[in-house]
N, C-alpha and C positions, 0 to 999 in steps of 0.2 A: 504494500500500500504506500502511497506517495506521503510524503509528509504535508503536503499541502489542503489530502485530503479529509484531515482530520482536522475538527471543526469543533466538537465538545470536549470537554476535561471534568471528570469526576475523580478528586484523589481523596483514597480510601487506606488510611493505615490504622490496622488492630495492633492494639499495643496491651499485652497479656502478662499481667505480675507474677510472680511466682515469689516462695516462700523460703527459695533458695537464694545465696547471692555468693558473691566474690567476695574474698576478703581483702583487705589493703592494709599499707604499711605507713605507721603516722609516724611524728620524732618533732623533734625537736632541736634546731641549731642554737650553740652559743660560742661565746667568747671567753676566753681564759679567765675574765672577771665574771661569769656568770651572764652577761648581758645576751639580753636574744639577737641574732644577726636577720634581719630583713634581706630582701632579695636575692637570699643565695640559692643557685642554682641546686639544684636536687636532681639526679640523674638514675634509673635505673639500667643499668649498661647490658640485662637479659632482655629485657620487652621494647629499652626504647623512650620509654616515660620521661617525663621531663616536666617539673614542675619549679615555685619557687616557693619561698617561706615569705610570712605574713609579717605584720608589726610585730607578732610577739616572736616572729622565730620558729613558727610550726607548717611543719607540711603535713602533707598527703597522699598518698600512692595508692590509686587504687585498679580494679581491674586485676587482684592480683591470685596464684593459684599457687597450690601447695608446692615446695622447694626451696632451694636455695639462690638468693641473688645478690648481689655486686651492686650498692649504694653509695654514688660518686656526690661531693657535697663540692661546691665553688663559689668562692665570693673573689673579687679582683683583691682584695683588702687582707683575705687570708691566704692561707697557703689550702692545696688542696687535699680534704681526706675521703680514704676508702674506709669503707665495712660491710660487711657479709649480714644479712637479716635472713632469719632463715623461719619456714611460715609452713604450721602444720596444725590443719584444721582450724585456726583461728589467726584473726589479726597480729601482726607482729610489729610492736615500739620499737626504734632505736633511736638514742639520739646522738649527737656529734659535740664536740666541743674545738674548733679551729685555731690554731695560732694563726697570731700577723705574719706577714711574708716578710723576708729579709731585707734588707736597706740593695742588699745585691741583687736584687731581679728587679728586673726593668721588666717593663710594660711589653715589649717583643716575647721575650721568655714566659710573660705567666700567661700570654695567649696563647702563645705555642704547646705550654701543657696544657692548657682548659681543651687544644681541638683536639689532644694526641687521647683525651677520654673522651671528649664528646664527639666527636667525630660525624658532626650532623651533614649528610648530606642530602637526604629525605625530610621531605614534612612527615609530621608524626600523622597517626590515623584520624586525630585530631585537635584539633587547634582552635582555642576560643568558641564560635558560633560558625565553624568549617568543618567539613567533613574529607579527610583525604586521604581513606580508606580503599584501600584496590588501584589505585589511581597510578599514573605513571608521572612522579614529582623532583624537580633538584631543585637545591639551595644553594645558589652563589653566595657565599659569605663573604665579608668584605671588613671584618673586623682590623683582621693583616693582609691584606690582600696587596701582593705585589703586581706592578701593572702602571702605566700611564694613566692616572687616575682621574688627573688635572685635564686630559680632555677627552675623558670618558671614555677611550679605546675598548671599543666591544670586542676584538680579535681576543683582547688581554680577559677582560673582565666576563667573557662567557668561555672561556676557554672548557672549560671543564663539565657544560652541558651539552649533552649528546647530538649530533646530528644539524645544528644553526646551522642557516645560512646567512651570510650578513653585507648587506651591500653598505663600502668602504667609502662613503659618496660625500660624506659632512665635516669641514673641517672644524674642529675644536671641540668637537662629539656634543655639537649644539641638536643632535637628533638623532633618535636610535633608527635602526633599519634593520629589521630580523626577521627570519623567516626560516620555514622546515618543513620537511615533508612535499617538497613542491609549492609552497605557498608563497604568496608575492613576496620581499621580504621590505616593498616600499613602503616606508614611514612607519612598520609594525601594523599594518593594517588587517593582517590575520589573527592577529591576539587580542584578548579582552585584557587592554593595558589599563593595571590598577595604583594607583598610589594610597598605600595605609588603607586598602581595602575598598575604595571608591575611584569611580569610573575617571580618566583624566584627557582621554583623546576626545576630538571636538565634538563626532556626535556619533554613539553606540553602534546605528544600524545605518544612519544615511549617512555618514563620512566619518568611518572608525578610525583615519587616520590620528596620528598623535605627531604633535610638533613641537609635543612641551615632554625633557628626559628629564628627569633630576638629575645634578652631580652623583657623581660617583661616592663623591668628599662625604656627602650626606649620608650615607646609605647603611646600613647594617645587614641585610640582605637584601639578594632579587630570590621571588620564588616563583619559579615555573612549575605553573600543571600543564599537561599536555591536553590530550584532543578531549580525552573525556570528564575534561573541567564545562564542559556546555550545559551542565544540569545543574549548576551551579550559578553561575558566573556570564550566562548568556547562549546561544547559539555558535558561535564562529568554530572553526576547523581548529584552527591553532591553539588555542587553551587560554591561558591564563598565565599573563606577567605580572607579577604585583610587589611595585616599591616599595620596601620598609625603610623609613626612615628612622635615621637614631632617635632614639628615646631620650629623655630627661635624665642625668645624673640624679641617680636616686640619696646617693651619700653624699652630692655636695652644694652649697646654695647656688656657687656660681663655678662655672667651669667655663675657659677660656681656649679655643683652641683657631690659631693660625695656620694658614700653610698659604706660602709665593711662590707660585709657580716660573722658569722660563724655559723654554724651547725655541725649534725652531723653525723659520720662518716667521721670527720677533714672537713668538706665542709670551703671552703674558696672561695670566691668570692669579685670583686676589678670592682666596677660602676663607670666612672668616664667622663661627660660630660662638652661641651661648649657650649655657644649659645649664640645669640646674633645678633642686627641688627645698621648697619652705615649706613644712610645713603638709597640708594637703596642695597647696600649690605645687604645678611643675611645669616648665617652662622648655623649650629648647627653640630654635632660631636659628636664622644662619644669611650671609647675603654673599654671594657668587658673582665676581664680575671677570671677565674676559674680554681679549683681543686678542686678534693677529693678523698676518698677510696674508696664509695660506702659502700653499707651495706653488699656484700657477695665479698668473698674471691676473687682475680683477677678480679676488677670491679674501680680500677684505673684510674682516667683519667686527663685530663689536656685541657684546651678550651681557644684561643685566638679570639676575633672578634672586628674588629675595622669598623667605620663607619663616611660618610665626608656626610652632603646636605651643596651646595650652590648653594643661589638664585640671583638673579641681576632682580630688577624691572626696565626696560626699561620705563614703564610710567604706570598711572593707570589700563591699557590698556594690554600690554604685560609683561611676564615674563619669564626668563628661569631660569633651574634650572638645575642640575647637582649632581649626587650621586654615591657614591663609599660604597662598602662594601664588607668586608673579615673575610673571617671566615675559622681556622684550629684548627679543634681537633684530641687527638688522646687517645683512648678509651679502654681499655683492658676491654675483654667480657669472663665472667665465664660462657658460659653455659648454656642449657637447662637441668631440671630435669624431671624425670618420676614420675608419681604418685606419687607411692611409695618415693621414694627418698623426695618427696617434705613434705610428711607427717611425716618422720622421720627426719627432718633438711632442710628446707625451704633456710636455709642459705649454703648449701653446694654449692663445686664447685669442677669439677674432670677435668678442662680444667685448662691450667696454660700457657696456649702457642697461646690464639687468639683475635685478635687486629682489631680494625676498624678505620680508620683515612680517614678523610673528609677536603678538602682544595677547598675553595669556594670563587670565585670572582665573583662578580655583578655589574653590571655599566647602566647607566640611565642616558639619556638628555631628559629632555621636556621640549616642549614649547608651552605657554598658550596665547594664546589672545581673545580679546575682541573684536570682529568686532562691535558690537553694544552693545546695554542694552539688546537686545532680541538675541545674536546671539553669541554663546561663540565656539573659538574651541583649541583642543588639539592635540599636535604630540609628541607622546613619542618612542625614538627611546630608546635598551636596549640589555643586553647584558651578558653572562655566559659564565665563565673561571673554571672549577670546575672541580673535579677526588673527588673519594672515592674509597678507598681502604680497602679489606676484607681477613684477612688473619687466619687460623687455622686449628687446627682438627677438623670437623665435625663429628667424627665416621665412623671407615673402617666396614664394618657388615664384621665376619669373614663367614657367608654365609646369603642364601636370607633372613631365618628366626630369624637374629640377630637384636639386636635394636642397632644403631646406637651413642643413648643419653651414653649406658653403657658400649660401645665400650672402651676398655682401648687403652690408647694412651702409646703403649708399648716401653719400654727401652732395652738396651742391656749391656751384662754383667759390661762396661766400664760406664754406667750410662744415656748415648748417646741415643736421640732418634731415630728410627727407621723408622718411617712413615714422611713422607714431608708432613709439612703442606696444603693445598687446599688457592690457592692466585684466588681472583676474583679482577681485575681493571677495573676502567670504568671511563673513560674522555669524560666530555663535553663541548662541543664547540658548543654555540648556538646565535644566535641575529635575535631580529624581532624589527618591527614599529606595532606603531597602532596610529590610525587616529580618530579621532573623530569630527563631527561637532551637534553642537545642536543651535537649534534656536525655539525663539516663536513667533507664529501669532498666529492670530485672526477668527476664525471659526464660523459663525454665533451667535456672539456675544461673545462667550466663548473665551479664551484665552489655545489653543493647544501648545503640543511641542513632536519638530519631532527629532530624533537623525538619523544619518547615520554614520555609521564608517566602516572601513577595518583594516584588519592586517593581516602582512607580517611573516612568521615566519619558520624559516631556521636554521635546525640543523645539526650536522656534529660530530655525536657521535663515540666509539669506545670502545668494552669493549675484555677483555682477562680474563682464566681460565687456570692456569694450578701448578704445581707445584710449591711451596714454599721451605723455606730452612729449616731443621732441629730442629732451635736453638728455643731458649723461647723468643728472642727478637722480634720487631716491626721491621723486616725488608721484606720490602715490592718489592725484586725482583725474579722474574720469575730466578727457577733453571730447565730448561730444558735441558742442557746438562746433569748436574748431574741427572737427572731422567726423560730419552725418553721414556721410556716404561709408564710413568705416566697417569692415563687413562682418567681422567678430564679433557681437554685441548683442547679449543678452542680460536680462534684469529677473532673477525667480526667488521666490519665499520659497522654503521648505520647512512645514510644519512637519512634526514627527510626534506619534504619541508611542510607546511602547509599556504594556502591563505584564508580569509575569509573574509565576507561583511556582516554586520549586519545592522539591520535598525527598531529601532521603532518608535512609536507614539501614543504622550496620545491625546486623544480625551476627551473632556471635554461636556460631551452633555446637564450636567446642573451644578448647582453651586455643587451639592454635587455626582454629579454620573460620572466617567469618566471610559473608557474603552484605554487599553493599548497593540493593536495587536504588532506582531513582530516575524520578521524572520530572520535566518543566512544563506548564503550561505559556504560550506564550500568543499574546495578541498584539499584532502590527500594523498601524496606521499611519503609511506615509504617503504626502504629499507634495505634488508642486503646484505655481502657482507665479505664470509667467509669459516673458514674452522672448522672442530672439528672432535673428536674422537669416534667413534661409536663401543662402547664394549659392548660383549656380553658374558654375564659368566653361567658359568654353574649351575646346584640345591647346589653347596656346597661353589659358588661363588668367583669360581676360572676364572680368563678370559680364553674365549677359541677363542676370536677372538678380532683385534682391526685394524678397518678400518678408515683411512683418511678418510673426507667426505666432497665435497664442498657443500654449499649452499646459492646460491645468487637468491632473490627472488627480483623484484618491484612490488609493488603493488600501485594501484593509487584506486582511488573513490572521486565520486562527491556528494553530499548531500544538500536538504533543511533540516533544523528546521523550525518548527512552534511553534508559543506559544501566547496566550492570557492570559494579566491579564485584572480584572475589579474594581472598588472601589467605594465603595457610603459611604459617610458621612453622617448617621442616624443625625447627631449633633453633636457639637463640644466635642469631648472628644469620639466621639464613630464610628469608624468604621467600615463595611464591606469589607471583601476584597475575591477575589478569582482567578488564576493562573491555567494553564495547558501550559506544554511544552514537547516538544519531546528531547529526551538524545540520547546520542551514547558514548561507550566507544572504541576507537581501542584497537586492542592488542598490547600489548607493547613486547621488546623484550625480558624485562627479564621473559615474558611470554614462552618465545621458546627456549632461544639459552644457562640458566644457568643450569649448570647440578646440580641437588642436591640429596642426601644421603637419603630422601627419600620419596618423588614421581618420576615419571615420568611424560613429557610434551606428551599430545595427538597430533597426527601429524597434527589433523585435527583443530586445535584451531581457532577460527577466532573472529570478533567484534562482541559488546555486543549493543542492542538500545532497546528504551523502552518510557516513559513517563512520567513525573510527575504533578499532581494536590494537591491545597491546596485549602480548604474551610475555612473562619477564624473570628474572628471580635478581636479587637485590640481597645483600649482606655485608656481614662485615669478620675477618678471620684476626684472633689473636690481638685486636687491637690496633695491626699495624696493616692489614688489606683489606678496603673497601672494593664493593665493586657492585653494577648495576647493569645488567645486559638483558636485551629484551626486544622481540620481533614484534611488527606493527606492520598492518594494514590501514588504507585511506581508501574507499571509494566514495569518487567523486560524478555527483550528477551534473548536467546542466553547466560543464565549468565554464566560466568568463575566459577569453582567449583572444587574439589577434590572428586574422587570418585574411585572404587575398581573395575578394567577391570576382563574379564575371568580370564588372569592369575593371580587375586589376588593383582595384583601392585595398589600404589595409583597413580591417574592421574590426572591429573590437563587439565580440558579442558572445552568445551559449556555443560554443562551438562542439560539445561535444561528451561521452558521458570515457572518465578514466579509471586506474587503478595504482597503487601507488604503493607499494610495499621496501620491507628493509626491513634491516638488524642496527639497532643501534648501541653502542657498550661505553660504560666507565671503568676505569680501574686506577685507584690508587694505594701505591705501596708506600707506607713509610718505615723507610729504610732503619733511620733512626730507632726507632720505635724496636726494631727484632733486632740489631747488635747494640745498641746504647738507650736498652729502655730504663736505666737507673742514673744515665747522665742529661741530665735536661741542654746542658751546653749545645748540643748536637742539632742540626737538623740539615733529614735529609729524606728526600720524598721525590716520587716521580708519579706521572699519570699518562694513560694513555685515553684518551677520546676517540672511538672509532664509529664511523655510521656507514652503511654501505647500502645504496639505495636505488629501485630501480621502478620503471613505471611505463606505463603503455597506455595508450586510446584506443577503449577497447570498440567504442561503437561512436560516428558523427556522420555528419552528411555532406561531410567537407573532406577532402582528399589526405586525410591524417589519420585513420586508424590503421594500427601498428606502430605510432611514432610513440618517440619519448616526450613525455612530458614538460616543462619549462620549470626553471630553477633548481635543480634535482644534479647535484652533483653525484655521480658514482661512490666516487670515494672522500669523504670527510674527513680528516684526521688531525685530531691537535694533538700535542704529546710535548709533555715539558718533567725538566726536573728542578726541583726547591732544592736552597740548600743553605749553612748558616751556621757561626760559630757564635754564641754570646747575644749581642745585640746586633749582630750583623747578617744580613738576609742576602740570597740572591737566586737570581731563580731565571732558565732559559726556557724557552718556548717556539716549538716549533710547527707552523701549519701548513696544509697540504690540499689544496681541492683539486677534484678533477677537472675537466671542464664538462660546462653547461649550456644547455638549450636556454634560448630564450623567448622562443613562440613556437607556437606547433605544429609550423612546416619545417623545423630542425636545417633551417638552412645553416650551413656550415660560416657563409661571409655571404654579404652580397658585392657582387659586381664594382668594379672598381669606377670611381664615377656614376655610379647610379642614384638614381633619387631616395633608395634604401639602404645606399652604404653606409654606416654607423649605429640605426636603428635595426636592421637587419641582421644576424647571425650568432654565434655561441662566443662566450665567453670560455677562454683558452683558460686550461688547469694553472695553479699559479702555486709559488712553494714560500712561504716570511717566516723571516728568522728574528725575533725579540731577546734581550736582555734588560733586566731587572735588578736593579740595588735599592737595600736602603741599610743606613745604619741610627743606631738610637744611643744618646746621650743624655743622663738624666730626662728634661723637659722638652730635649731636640730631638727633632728626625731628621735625618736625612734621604730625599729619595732619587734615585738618578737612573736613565735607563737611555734604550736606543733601541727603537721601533724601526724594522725591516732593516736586519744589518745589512743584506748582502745585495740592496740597492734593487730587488727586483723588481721591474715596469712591469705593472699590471693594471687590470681594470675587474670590476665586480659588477658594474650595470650599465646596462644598454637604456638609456633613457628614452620614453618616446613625447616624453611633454618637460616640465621643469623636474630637475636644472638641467636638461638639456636643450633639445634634444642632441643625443649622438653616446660614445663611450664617452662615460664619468671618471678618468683616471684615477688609483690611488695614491695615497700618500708615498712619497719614495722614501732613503734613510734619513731618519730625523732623531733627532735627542730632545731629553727633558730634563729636568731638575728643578728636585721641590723642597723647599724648607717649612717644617713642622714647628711650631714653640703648643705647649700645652700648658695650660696652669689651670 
């Protein structure tokens, strides 16, 4: 049955007590003076568990079944201890008593032990009012994360999650671009991108692009779910990104932390945060500023983003919280290159006159409470104030069979240009809620948890195309008097409503086997509500017609998801897990309504749905081997594609239904850990990241089934080793793609001189080699590195609209260097 045609949602879950339960393990942290220690981490290293301790110093462990386990206790302030609790037919006490850590370990070294036990590379089964159970989940942690941090290098900072693709296209990492599985990987618009658990790209269903990242600087973790986060978290193929930002210093009123960045190609970058807790008050902040030149000619830019959380603990019980964040950059973009061009001067740039500037506001109130010890719920209400603006020459083709990329942007006698730049705006205006309730009972002796949530989500977008002003400056107003004949020029509202109800439940049928069904209801109402230009030119592409055209469409649809995950614990340190879920992608509007230089839009374009499964096992050996390997299918309906109509035009539309499968794997040894697991001075770690991925069309009506699919590198491989004596870190990184199709007539190149050379054909396998230092003294860091040592010229995206169109070269060998002060 198609998922379109399912129209009602009745959800029905019987929740059944029983007289039986789990017992758990409670205690108590203190301090050499007797005093209770608040937020220290409480680890149990058999199940996984992970909690913290209260004001008074007390936790709780529950969930737990007769035996013996390994109780890891961490505060940054103490040093860390183990104890064995051991649980037989009843509850079992233990408590702790911690000393201070030594005047000798530095902040490098007590991270380094806290990850050498905690060793988090998965989200637990769950988390607050989340369920991510069976699920296929990694955590970038970023607490020591070595890496170019200063401008966001995703090569660096996702190195270690399975299978990304990631186009290399933004200098000063003012914008993420990720992608997997075959999916686009422009501007993240396959993932439901979250910050602190709320939605942050411009509009969920009709432009799920994101143009606002967080720093790096900020960050404490990224957590990716994969495909079968859509019961959750929304519909999309791709899962689920979600920014953690740092938290509040809970032990100090004010904490101070700098870091100056410089690199090269003049990068200059200025980190500079607060944080801090009085009381029930808790504070953290931060304001991010950037520049630099880029490494090609008109690639300029300039980036301010500042950011407020505040919390107010009402009692152990409830909390609200509150978040402010602003982001405005403005970006001069050199350009797309053609083949050619790129292989004679990779650094060139024939554009002098176009600009992108993004101003971004986001706002967040949630509020958390604790009905019971088994009963947590959450209400996040949230909210988008944002516009991006795109302005320049894209290339006039002097007729159908000119390229665009080498289109001169011609002058007149006086010096003066000629041609109006091409201005695209887009404002949005967005706010929803989401609701969450989770709670646990008792299911024939097992201890179940059921989540139910909704969200409310209501947009009220609006974008405009038409002519720009002459001049080389960033000026970003519509000259439609000075140029009515202008042939680009449309003006449309896009209202959006979207309602949803999710609801899962882990079912626990034994101590190591639980099964995790779950469904979303989902209703979508979008709209346009406009007018545009409909020109028609002649074979030497001259216009011989230009008609006004209104277009105001609603469209509504009702939809279930389904999805099962399942998980069995062979033993402690070694899982099974395995997931299937149903996707859908709407079409968005910059699917329909932006005119670009060159494809065309298919009239007929509509929504994408499809499936995804993962098969996997996940553990951990000894303390010192992680690892996460796991097969996955994607099939895809109805997918969005570029393809070459009768008259020879590129279109953009359903081209066709595919399949997408692979082996995706992690593994980390640390070394350290199995010959110097009693000398902390040590570190020494390597990892390997391997995805191998392959895919077909298996049915269309377009001359493409049996081709390969677009963005889908063969072979993925990151692989780096860490390494460090004392306070000193460093760490090498090596990556490897195959090469990639990039539309799905798999053309290899096109034609030299052709109107599709640089938009046209695969991205060639590419090999980057990183290096990474830092060292730490008392309250300094030091961090210093060199991205792509061995100079390789490469490219990651074939642009067919901004910022190109043509190949987007990458960054070539460049260095950084950052200074830290903390107080």
């Amino acid at each position: 049955m198609k998922l379109r045609d399912c129209s009602v949602l009745v959800i029905t879950f019987f929740i059944v007590s029983s007289i039986f339960s789990q017992h758990k393990i409670t205690g108590t942290v203190l301090d050499q003076n007797n005093q209770p220690i608040k937020n220290a981490e409480v680890y149990n290293q058999n199940t996984g568990e992970q909690t913290v301790t209260d004001t008074n110093g007390k936790f709780e462990l529950t969930n737990i079944g007769d035996g013996e386990y390994m109780i890891t206790v961490f505060n940054y302030n103490y040093d860390i201890l183990e104890k064995q609790a051991k649980v037989e037919g009843d509850d079992a006490v233990i408590d702790f008593e911690l000393k201070p850590i030594g005047e000798e370990l530095s902040e490098v070294l007590i991270t380094q032990r806290r990850e050498r036990i905690f060793g988090l590379k998965q989200l637990k089964p769950v988390e607050g009012t989340a369920i991510y159970a069976g699920k296929k989940s990694e955590v970038v942690l970023l607490e020591n994360a070595l890496g170019n941090l200063a401008s966001n290098n995703a090569r660096q900072i996702y190195a270690q999650v399975a299978g990304l693709n990631i186009y290399e296209n933004s200098v000063g990492g003012l914008q993420l671009n990720i992608g997997g599985r075959g999916l686009d990987p422009n501007r993240t618009a396959n993932f439901n991108t979250r910050q602190n658990g709320y939605d942050i790209s411009a509009d969920v269903l009709g432009y799920p692009e994101s143009y606002y990242t967080p720093p790096a600087e900020a960050l404490s973790e990224i957590q990716v779910v994969r495909g079968a986060a859509s019961l959750q978290y929304g519909t999309q193929f791709g899962g689920l990104i979600n920014f953690k930002m740092k938290q509040p210093n809970p032990n100090k009123k004010i904490e101070w932390v700098t870091r100056q960045s410089l690199g090269a190609f003049n990068l200059f970058t200025s980190f500079n945060s607060l944080s801090g807790t009085l009381g029930k008050f808790s504070y953290y902040t931060y304001f991010n500023y950037k520049e630099g030149d880029g490494f090609r000619p008109n690639s300029e830019f300039d980036s301010k983003n500042a950011y407020a959380h505040l919390g107010y603990k009402f009692s152990e019980k409830t909390k609200l919280t509150g978040e402010f964040t602003y982001l405005k950059y403005l970006a001069k973009q050199p350009g797309g290159l053609t083949d050619t061009q790129f292989e004679l001067d990779s650094d060139f740039s024939n554009r002098t006159r176009n600009w992108f500037e993004v101003d971004w506001k986001l706002f967040s109130l949630k509020l958390e409470h604790e009905f019971s010890k088994k009963t947590d719920f959450s209400l996040n209400l949230f909210g988008l104030d944002a516009s991006r603006k795109a302005l320049g020459f894209r290339g006039v083709p002097t007729d159908l069979n000119s390229n665009p990329i080498t289109a001169v942007d011609e002058i007149d006698a006086e010096g003066n240009f000629v041609t109006p730049r091409d201005l695209i705006v887009g404002n949005f205006q967005n706010w929803g809620a989401e609701a969450r309730l989770l709670s646990r009972y008792n299911l024939l002796g097992k201890e179940s948890v059921f989540l139910i949530g909704s969200k409310y989500y209501q947009a009220n977008n609006d974008a405009r195309q038409g002519p720009g002003s002459l001049g080389t400056d960033a000026n970003f107003t519509f000259q439609n008097n000075t140029f009515p004949d202008y042939a680009n020029q449309s003006t449309f509202d896009f209202p959006n409503l979207n309602v949803a109800v999710f609801g899962e439940n882990i079912f626990n049928i034994t101590d190591k086997f639980s099964v995790t069904p779950g469904i979303r209801f989902e209703y979508i109402k979008t709209e346009s509500d406009g007018i545009y230009n409909d020109v028609v030119f002649d074979n030497a592409g001259n216009p011989i017609s230009n008609i006004t055209r209104t277009d105001d469409q609603t469209l509504e649809r009702s939809f279930v998801l389904l999805g099962l995950g399942s998980s069995y614990k062979i033993k402690p340190g070694l899982e099974v897990y395995a997931n299937i879920s149903q996707n859908y992608r709407s079409v968005t509007f910059s699917d329909i309504r932006i005119v670009n230089p060159t494809f065309v839009i298919s009239p007929n374009i509509g929504d994408e749905e499809g499936y995804t499964a993962d098969v996997g096992f996940r553990g951990k050996i000894n303390k010192s081997l992680t690892y996460d390997a796991s097969v996955f299918g994607l099939l895809y309906d109805d997918r969005i594609g570029e393809v070459f109509d009768d008259r020879a035009r590129r279109t953009r539309g359903n081209i066709g239904d595919a399949i997408i499968y692979g082996l995706e794997s992690y593994t980390n040894w640390n070394i350290a850990n199995t010959f110097f697991e009693n000398n902390t001075n040590y570190v020494l770690n390597t990892f390997v990241n391997l995805a191998i991925t392959d895919s077909e069309y298996t049915q269309s009506d377009r001359p493409i089934e049996g081709r390969k699919v677009e963005f889908i590198p063969l072979i993925n491989l990151k692989t780096g080793i860490g390494f460090g004596y004392k306070n000193f870190l460093g760490n090498i990184q090596f990556t490897h793609l195959s090469e990639q199709y990039t539309e799905a007539t798999n053309a290899d190149r096109a034609p030299q001189g052709s109107k599709e050379e640089g938009t046209l054909g695969k991205i060639p396998s590419y090999s980057i080699l990183d290096l990474s230092f830092s060292y730490t003294y008392k309250k300094f860091k030091l961090e210093t590195g060199i991205n792509n040592v061995l100079d390789e010229n490469y490219f990651t995206q074939r642009a067919t609209g901004y910022p190109g169109p043509g190949i987007i070269p990458s960054e070539p060998f460049s260095w950084y260097a950052t200074l830290q002060f903390k107080l």
